[in-house]
Legacy VTK file of the C-alpha trace (Angstrom):
# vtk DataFile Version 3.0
C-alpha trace
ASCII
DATASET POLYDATA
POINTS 92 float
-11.716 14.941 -3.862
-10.444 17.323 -6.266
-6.373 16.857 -6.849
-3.877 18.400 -8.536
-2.441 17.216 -11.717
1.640 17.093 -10.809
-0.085 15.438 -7.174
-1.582 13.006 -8.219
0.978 9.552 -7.981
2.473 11.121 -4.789
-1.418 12.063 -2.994
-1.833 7.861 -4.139
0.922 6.660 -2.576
-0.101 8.780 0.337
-3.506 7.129 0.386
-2.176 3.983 0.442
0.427 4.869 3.338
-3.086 6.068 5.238
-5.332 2.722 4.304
-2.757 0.200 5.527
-1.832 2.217 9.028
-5.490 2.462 9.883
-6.049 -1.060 8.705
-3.297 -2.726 10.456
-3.047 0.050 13.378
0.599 0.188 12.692
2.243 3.917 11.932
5.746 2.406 10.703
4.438 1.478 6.711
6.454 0.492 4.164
5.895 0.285 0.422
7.093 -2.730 -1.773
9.142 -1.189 -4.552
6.622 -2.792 -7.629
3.788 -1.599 -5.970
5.307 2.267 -6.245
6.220 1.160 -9.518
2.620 0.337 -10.834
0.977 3.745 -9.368
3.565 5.612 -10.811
3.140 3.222 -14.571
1.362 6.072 -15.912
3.225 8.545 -14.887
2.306 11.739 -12.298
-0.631 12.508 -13.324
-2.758 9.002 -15.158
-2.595 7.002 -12.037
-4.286 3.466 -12.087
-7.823 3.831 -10.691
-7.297 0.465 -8.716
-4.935 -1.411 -7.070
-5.124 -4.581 -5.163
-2.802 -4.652 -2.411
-1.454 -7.654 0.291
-0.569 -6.167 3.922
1.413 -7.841 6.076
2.565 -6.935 9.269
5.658 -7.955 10.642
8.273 -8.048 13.638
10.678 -5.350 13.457
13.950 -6.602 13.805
16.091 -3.713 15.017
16.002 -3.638 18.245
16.176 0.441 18.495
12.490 1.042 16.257
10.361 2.445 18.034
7.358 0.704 16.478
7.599 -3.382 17.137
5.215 -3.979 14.164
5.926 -2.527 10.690
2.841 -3.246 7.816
4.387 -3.950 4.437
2.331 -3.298 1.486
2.889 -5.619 -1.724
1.092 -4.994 -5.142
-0.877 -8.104 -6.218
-1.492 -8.165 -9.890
-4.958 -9.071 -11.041
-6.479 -9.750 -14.896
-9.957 -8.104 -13.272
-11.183 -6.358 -10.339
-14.314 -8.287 -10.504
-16.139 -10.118 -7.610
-12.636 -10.141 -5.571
-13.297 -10.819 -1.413
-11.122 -9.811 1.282
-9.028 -12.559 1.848
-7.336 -12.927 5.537
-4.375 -14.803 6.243
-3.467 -16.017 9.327
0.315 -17.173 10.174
2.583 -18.534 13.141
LINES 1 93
92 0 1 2 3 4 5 6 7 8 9 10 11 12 13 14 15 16 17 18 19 20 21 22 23 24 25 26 27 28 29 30 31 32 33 34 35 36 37 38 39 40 41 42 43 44 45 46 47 48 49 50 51 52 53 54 55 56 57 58 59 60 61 62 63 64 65 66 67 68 69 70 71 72 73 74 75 76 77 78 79 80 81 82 83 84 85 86 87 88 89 90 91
């Protein structure tokens, strides 16, 4: 689990990338902009040890992707991590 310093925002993003394609068995993932703000807050190297995140997947609209489904990942800003439950949300 050991990381390197100057890897450390970049190996989180990463992570993140890796969580939401296994969780939404999608490989086209893409990262909301605030969300790659927040990890990188601290800069490289102090990342946040937390994050809660909202995945969605959605339709692809070009017709030329190869994927049809693309996850997007959106930060979701919370006071506390405490007692917080998977929430799933079903639309359409």
């Amino acid at each position: 689990q050991k990381i390197q310093f100057k890897k450390r925002a970049s190996r989180a993003i990463r992570e993140i990338r890796k969580f939401a394609a296994k969780a939404m068995t999608t490989k086209d993932v893409r990262i909301d902009t605030k969300l790659n703000k927040f990890v990188w807050s601290n800069g490289v190297r102090n990342v946040p040890t937390r994050v809660r995140i909202r995945l969605s997947r959605k339709r692809n609209e070009d017709e030329e992707a190869k994927e049809k489904m693309f996850t997007l990942v959106q930060h979701v800003p919370v006071e506390s991590f405490k007692n917080l439950q998977t929430e799933t949300v079903k639309d359409e």
